[in-house]
ROKOL-216088 format. One record per residue (C-alpha): x, y, z; residue number from 0; residue in one letter. Coordinates in nm, 4 decimals, always signed. Last residue first. Layout:
<pts>
@u=X; v=Y; w=Z; seq=NUM; type=a
...
</pts>
This chain:
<pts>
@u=-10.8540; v=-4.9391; w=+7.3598; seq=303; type=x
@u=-10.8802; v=-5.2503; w=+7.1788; seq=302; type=x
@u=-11.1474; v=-5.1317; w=+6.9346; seq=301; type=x
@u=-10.9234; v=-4.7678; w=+6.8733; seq=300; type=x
@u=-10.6483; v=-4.9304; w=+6.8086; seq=299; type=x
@u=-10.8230; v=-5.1701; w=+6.5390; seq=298; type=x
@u=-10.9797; v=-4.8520; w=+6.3681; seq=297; type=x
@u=-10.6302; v=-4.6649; w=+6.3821; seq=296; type=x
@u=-10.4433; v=-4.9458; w=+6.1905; seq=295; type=x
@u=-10.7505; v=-5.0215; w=+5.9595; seq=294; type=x
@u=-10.7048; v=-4.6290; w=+5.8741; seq=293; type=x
@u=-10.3640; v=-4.6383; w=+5.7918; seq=292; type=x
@u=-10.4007; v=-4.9315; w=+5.5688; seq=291; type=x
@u=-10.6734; v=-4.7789; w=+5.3666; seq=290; type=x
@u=-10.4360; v=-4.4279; w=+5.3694; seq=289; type=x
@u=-10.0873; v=-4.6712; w=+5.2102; seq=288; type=x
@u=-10.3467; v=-4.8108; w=+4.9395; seq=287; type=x
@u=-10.4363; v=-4.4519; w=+4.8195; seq=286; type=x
@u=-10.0780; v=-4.3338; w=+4.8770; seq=285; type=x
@u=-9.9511; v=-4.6273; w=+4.6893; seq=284; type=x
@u=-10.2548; v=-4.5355; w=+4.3761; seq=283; type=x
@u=-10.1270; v=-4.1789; w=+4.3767; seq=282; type=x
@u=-9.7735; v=-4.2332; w=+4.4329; seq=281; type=x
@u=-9.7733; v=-4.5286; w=+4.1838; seq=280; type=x
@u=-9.9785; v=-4.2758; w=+3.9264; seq=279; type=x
@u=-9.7575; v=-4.0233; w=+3.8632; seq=278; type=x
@u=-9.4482; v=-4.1798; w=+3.7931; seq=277; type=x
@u=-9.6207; v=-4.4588; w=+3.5860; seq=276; type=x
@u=-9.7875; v=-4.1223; w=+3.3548; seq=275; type=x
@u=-9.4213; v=-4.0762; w=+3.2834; seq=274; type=x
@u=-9.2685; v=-4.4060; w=+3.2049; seq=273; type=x
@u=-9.5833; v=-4.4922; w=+3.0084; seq=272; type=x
@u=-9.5569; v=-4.1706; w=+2.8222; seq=271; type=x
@u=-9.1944; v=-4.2496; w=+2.7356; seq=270; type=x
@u=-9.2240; v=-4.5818; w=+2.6413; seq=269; type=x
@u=-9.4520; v=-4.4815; w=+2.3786; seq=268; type=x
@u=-9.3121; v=-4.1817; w=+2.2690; seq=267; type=x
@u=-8.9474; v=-4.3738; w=+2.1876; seq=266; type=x
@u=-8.7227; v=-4.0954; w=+2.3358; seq=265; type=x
@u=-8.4284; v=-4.2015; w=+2.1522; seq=264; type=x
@u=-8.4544; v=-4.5540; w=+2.2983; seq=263; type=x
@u=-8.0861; v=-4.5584; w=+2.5297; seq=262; type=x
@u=-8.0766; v=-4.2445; w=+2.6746; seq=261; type=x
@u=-8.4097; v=-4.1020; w=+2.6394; seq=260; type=x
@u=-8.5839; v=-4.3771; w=+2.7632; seq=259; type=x
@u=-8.3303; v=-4.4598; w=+2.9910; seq=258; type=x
@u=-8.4235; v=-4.1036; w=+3.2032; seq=257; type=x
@u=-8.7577; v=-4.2057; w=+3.1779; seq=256; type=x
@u=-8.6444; v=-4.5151; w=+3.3737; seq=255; type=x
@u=-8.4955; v=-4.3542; w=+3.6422; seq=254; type=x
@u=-8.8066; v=-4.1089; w=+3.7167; seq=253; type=x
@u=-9.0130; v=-4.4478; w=+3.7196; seq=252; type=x
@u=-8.8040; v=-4.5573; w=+4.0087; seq=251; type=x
@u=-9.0561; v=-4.8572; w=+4.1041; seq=250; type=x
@u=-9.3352; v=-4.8296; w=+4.3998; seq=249; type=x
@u=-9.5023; v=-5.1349; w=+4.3877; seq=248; type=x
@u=-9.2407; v=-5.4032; w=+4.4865; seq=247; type=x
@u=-9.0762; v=-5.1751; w=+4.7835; seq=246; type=x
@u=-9.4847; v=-5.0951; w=+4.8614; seq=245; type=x
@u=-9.5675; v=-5.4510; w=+4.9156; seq=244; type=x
@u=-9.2379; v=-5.5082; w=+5.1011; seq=243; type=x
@u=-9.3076; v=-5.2962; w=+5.3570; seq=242; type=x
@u=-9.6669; v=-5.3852; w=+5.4114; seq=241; type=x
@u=-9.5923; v=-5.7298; w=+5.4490; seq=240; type=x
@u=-9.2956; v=-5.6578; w=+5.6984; seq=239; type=x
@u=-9.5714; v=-5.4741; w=+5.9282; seq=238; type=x
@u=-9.8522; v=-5.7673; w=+5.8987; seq=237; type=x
@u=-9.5652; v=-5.9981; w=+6.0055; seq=236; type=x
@u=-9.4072; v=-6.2311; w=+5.6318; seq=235; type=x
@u=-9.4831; v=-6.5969; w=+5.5935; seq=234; type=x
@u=-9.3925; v=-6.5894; w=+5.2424; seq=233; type=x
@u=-9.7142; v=-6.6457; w=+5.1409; seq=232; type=x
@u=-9.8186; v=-6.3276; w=+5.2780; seq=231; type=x
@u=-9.4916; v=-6.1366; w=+5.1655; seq=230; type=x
@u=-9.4987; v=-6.2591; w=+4.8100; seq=229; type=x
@u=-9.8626; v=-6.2164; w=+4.8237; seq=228; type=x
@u=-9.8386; v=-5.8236; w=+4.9008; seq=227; type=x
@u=-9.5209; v=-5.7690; w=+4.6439; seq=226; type=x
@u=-9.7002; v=-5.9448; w=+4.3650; seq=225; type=x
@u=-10.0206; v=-5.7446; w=+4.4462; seq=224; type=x
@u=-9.8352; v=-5.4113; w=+4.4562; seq=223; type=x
@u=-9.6742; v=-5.4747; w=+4.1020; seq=222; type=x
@u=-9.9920; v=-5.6141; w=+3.9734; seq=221; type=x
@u=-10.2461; v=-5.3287; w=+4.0624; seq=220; type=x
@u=-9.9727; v=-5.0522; w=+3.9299; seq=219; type=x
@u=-9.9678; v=-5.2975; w=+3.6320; seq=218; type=x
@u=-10.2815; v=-5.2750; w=+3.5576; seq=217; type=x
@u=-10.3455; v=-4.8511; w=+3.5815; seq=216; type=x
@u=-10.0572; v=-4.8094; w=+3.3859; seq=215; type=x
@u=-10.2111; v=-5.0159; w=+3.1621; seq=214; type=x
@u=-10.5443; v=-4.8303; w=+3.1638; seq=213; type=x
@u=-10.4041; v=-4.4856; w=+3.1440; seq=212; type=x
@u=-10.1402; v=-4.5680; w=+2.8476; seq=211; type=x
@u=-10.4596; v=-4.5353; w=+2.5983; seq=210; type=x
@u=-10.5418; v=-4.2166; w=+2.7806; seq=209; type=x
@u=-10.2016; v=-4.1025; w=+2.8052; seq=208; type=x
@u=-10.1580; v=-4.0853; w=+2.3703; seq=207; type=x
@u=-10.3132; v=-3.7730; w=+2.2350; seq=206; type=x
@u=-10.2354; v=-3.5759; w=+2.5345; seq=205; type=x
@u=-9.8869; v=-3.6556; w=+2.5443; seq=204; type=x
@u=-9.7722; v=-3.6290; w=+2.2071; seq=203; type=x
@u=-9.9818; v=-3.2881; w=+2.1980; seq=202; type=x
@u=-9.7671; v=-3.1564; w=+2.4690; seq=201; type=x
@u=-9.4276; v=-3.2652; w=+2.3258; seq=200; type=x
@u=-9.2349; v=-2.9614; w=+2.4324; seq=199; type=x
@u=-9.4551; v=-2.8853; w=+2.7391; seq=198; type=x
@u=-9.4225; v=-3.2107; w=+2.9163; seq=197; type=x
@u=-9.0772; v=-3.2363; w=+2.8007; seq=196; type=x
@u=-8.9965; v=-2.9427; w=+2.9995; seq=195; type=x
@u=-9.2530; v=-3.0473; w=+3.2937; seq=194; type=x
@u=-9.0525; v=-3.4089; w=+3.3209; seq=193; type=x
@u=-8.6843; v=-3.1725; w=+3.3157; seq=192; type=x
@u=-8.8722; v=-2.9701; w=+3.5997; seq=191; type=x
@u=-8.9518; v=-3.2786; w=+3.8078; seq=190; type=x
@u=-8.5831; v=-3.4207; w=+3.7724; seq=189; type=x
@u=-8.4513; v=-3.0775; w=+3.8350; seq=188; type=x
@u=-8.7020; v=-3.0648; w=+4.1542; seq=187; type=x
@u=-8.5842; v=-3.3774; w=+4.2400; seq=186; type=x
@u=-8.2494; v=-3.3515; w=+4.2039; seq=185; type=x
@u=-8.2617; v=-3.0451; w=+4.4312; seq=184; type=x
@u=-8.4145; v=-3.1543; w=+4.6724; seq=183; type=x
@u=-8.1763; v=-3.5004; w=+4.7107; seq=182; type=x
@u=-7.8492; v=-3.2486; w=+4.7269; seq=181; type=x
@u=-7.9909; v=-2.9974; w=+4.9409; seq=180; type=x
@u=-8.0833; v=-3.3107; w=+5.1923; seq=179; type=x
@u=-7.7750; v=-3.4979; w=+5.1603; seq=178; type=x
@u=-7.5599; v=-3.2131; w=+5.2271; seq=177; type=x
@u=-7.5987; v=-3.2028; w=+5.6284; seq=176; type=x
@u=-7.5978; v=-3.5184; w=+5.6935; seq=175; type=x
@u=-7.3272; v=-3.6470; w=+5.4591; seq=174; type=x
@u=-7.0753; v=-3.3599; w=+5.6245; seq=173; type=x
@u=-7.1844; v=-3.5467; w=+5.9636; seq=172; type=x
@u=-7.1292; v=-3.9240; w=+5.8124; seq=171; type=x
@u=-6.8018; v=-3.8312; w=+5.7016; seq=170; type=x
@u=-6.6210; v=-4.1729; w=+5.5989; seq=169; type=x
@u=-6.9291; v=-4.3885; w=+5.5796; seq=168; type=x
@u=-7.1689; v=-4.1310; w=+5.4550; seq=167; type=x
@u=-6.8770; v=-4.0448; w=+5.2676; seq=166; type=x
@u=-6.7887; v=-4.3518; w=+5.0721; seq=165; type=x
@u=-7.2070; v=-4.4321; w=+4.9738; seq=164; type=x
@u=-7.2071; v=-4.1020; w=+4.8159; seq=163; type=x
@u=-6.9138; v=-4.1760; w=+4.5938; seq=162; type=x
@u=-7.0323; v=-4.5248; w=+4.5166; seq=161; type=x
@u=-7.3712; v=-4.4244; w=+4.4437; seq=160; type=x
@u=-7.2165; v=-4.1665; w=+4.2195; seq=159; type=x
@u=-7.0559; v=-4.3985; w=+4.0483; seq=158; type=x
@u=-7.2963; v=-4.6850; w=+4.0425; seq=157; type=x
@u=-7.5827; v=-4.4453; w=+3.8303; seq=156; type=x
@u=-7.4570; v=-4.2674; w=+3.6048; seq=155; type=x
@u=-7.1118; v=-4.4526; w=+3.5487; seq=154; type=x
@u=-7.2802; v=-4.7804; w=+3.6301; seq=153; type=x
@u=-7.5788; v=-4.7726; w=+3.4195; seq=152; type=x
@u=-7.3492; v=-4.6494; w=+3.0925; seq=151; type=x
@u=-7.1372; v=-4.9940; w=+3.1919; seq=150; type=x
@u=-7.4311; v=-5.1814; w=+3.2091; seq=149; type=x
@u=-7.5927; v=-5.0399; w=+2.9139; seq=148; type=x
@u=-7.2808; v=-5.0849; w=+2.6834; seq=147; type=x
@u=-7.2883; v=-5.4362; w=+2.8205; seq=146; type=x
@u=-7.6049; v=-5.5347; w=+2.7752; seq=145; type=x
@u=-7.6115; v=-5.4054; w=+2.4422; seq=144; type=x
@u=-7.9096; v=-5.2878; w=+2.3193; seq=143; type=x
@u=-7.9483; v=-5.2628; w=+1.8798; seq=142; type=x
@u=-8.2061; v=-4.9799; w=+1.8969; seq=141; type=x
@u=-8.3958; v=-5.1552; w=+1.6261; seq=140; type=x
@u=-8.3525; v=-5.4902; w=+1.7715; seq=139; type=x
@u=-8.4455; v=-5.3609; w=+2.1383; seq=138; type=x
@u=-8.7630; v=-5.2106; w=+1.9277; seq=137; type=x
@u=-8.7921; v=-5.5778; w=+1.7578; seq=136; type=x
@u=-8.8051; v=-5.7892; w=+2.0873; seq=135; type=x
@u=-9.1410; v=-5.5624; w=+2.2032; seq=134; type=x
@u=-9.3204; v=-5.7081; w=+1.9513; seq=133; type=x
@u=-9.2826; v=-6.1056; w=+2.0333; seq=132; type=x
@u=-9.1501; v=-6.0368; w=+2.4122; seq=131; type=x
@u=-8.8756; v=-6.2626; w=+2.5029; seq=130; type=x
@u=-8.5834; v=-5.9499; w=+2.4099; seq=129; type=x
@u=-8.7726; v=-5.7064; w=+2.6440; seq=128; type=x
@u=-8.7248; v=-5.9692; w=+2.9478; seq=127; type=x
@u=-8.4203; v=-6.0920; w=+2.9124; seq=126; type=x
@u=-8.2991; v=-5.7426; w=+2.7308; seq=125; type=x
@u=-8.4360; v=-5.5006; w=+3.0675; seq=124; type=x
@u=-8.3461; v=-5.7792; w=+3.2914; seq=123; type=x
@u=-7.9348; v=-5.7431; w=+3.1868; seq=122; type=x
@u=-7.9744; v=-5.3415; w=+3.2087; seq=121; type=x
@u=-8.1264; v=-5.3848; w=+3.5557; seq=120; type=x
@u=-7.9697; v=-5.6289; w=+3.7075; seq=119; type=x
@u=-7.6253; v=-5.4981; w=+3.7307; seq=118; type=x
@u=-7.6678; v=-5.1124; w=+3.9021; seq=117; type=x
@u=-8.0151; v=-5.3259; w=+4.0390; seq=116; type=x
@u=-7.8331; v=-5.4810; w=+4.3350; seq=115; type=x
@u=-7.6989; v=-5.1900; w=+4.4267; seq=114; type=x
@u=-8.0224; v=-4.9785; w=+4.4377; seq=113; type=x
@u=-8.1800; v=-5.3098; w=+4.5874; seq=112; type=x
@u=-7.9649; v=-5.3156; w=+4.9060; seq=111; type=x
@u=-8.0515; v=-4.9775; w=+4.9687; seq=110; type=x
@u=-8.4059; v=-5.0021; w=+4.9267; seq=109; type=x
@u=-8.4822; v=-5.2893; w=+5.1308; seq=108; type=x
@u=-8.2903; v=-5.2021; w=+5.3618; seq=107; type=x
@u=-8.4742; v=-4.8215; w=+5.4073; seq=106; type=x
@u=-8.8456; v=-5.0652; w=+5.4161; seq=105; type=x
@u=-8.6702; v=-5.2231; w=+5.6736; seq=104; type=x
@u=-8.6299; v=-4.9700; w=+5.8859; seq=103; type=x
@u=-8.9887; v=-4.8660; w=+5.8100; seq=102; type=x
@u=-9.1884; v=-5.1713; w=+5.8892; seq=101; type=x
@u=-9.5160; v=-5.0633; w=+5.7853; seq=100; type=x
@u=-9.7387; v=-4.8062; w=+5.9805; seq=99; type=x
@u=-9.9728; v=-4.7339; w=+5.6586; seq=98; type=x
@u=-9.8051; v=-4.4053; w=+5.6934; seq=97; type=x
@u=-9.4701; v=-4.5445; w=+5.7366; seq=96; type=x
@u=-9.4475; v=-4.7740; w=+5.4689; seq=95; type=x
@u=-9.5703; v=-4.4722; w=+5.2181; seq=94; type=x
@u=-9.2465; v=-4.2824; w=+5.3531; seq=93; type=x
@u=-9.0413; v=-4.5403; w=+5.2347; seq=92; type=x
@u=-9.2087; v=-4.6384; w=+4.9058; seq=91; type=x
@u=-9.1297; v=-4.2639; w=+4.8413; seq=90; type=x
@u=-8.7386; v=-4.4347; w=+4.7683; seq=89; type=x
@u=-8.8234; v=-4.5647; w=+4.4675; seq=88; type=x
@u=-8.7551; v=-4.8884; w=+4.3893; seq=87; type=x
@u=-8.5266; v=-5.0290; w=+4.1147; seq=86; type=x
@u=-8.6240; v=-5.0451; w=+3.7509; seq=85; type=x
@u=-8.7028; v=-5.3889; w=+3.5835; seq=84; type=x
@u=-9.0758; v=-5.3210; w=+3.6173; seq=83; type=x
@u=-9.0622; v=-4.9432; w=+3.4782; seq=82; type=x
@u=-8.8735; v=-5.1277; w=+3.1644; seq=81; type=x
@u=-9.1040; v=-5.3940; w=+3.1197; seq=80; type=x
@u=-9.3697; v=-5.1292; w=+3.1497; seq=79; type=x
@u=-9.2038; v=-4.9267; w=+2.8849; seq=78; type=x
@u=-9.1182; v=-5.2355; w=+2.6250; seq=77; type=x
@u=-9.4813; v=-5.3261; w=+2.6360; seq=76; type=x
@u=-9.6033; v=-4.9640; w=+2.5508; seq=75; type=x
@u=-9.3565; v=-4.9240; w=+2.3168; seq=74; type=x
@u=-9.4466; v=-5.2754; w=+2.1472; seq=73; type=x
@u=-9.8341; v=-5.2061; w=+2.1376; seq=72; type=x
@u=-10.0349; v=-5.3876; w=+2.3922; seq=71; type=x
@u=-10.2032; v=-5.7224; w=+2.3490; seq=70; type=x
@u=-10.3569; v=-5.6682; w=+2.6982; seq=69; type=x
@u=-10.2633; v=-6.0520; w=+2.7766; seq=68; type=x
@u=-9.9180; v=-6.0496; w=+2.6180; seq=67; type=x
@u=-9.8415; v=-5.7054; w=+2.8107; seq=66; type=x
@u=-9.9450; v=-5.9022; w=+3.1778; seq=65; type=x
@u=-9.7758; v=-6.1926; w=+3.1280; seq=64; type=x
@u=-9.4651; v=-5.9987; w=+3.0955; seq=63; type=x
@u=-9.5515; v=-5.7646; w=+3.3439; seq=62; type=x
@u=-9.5757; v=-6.1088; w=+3.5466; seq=61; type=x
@u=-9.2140; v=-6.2032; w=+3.4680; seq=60; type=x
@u=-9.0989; v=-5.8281; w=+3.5267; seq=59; type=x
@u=-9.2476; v=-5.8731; w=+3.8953; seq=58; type=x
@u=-9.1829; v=-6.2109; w=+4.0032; seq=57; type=x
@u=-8.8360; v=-6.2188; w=+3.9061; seq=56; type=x
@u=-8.5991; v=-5.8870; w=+4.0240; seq=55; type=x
@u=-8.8477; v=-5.7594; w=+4.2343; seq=54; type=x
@u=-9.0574; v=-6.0379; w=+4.4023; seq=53; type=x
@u=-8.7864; v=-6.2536; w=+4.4650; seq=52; type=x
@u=-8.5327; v=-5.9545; w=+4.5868; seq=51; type=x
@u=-8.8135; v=-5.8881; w=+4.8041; seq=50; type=x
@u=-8.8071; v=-6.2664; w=+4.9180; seq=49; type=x
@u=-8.4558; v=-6.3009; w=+4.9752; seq=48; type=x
@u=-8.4547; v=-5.9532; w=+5.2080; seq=47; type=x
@u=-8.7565; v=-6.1082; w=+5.4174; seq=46; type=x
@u=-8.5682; v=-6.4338; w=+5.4590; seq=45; type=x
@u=-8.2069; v=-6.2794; w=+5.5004; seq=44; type=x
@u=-8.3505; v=-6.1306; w=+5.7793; seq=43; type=x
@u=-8.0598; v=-5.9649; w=+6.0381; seq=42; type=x
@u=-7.7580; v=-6.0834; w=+5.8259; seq=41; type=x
@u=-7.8842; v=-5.9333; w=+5.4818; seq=40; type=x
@u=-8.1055; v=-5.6479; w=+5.7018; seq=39; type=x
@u=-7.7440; v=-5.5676; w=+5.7723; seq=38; type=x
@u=-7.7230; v=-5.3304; w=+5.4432; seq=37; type=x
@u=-7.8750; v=-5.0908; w=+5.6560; seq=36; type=x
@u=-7.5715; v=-5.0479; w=+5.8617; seq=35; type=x
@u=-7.3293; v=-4.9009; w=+5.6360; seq=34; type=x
@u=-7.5985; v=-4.6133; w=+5.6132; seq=33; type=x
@u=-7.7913; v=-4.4949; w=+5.2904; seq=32; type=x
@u=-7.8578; v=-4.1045; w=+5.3248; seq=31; type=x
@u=-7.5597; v=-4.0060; w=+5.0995; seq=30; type=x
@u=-7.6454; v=-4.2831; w=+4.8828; seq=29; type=x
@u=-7.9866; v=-4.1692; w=+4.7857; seq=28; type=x
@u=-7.8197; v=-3.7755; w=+4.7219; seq=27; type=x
@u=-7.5961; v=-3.9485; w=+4.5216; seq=26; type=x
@u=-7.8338; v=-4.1609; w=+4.3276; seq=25; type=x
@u=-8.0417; v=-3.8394; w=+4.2422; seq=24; type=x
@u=-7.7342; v=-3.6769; w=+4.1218; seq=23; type=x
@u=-7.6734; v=-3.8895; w=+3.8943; seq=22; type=x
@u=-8.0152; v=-3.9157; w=+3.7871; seq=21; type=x
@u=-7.9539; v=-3.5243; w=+3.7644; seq=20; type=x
@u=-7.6157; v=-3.5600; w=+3.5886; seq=19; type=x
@u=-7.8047; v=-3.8000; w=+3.3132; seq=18; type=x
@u=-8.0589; v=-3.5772; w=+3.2488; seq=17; type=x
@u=-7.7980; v=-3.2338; w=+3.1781; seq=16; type=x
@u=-7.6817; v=-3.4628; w=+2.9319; seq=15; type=x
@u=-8.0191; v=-3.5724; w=+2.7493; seq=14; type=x
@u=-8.0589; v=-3.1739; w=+2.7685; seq=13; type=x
@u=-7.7844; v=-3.0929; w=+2.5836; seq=12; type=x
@u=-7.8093; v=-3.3720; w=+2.3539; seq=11; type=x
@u=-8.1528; v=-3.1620; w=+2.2713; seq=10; type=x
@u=-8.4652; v=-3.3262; w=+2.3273; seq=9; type=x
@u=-8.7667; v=-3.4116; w=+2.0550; seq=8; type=x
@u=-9.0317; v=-3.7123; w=+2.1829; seq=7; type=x
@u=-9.0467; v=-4.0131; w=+1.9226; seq=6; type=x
@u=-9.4005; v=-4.1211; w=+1.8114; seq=5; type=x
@u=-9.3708; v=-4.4340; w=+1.5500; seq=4; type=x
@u=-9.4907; v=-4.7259; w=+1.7813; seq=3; type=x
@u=-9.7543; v=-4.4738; w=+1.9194; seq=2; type=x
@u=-9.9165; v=-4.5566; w=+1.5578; seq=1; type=x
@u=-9.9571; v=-4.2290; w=+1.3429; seq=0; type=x
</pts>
């Protein structure tokens, strides 16, 4: 059977109990997302330009490139289009600071992107996925709408952003003290929903993550690279760089499992990529993010 043909079993009960955690995943990210990090617009509107560049253009237009030129199946080129039209994820953060990035702006980045992509995303996904020559027939099948995706996008994912958002500004102490229970325990309902689907479609998985491995693999190496040169040849500090490699190579791949089920049925293809994509940015950022680290320390030590 072609990976083309694999779809993963879940109950509607469990595609709804998916959609409250991503939407309580966005809550949780919007209860720790300050008024004042959306200033990075005012403060560098060059650095913020250029990682909306990266994100919402360079990136899915090279993953593009990239699925034509490993002549992948159409799931598997519909999921990494999909990972690459995804927002970041927010462990890009903490990967800024250990290769001792720009940190505060690595949090801007973030939150001006998790808006941004409530509109981008569902429109990039069909650009994108509707230009490919294989992948164009799965959005066919499915029959996408933009618009019922947008509007599905923002009641899981703008509302409770919105909600979140409103009482970090209006009660930034009651914010303070939830947002952490709230963002733990999405993501260990997040990680437990991945096991649980693990488990159910076990020998989906196994039979099919090596030939996702590779790819995965490729476009990890592409997404960090586009966000690297973009902030090189943008003209970008050693510290910004760093940030805004890791906001272009660490996508929400936890998000976009979630719209695998949603919106493709649990296509197998597009859901092993999403899955094995999850795993592998931390490991490959955290990789890149130690290197970095190191260099740091090396060069301290030398001028000490």
């Amino acid at each position: 059977m072609s990976i083309d043909d694999v779809v993963l079993n879940f109950s509607p009960g469990s595609m709804t109990a998916l959609n409250v955690v991503i939407g309580l995943i966005m809550l949780g990210i919007a209860l720790d997302t300050a008024p004042a990090d959306f200033a990075v617009v005012r403060r560098a509107p060059k650095a913020m330009l250029l990682a909306l560049v990266a994100q919402l253009v360079l990136l899915p237009a090279v993953t593009f490139g990239l699925t034509l030129a490993l002549d992948l199946r159409a799931s598997l080129a519909l999921g990494l289009i999909l990972v690459a039209c995804c927002p970041p994820g927010n462990v890009s953060q903490v990967l800024t600071y250990r290769a001792g990035g720009n940190v505060a702006l690595s949090v801007s980045f973030t939150a001006v992107a998790n808006v941004v992509y409530i509109v981008a995303m569902p429109v990039s996904i069909a650009f994108w996925g509707g230009l490919h020559p294989t992948a164009s027939a799965i959005l066919a099948e499915v029959s996408l709408d933009p618009l019922e995706v947008l509007t599905d996008v923002v009641l899981v994912i703008g509302l409770p952003f919105a909600v979140g958002f409103g009482v970090r500004a209006r009660w930034p102490r009651l914010a303070a003290r939830v947002q952490r229970p709230v963002r733990w325990f999405s993501l260990l309902a997040l990680v437990g929903f991945i096991l649980a689907a693990l488990v159910g479609n076990f020998s989906i998985f196994v039979t099919y993550v090596g030939v996702v491995a590779f790819a995965v693999f490729c476009h990890e190496a592409v997404a960090l690279s586009v966000g690297y040169a973009t902030g090189r040849l943008g003209g970008l500090g050693p510290r910004e760089v760093k940030a805004l490699t890791f906001e272009t190579g660490i996508r929400n791949a936890g998000l976009g499992l979630g719209l695998v089920f949603a919106f493709f049925g649990g296509l197998g293809g597009m859901a092993v990529v999403a899955g094995w994509w999850g795993i592998w940015d931390i490991v490959a950022g955290l990789a890149l993010a130690t290197v970095w680290a190191r260099r740091s320390r090396s060069r301290q030590e030398v001028a000490a």
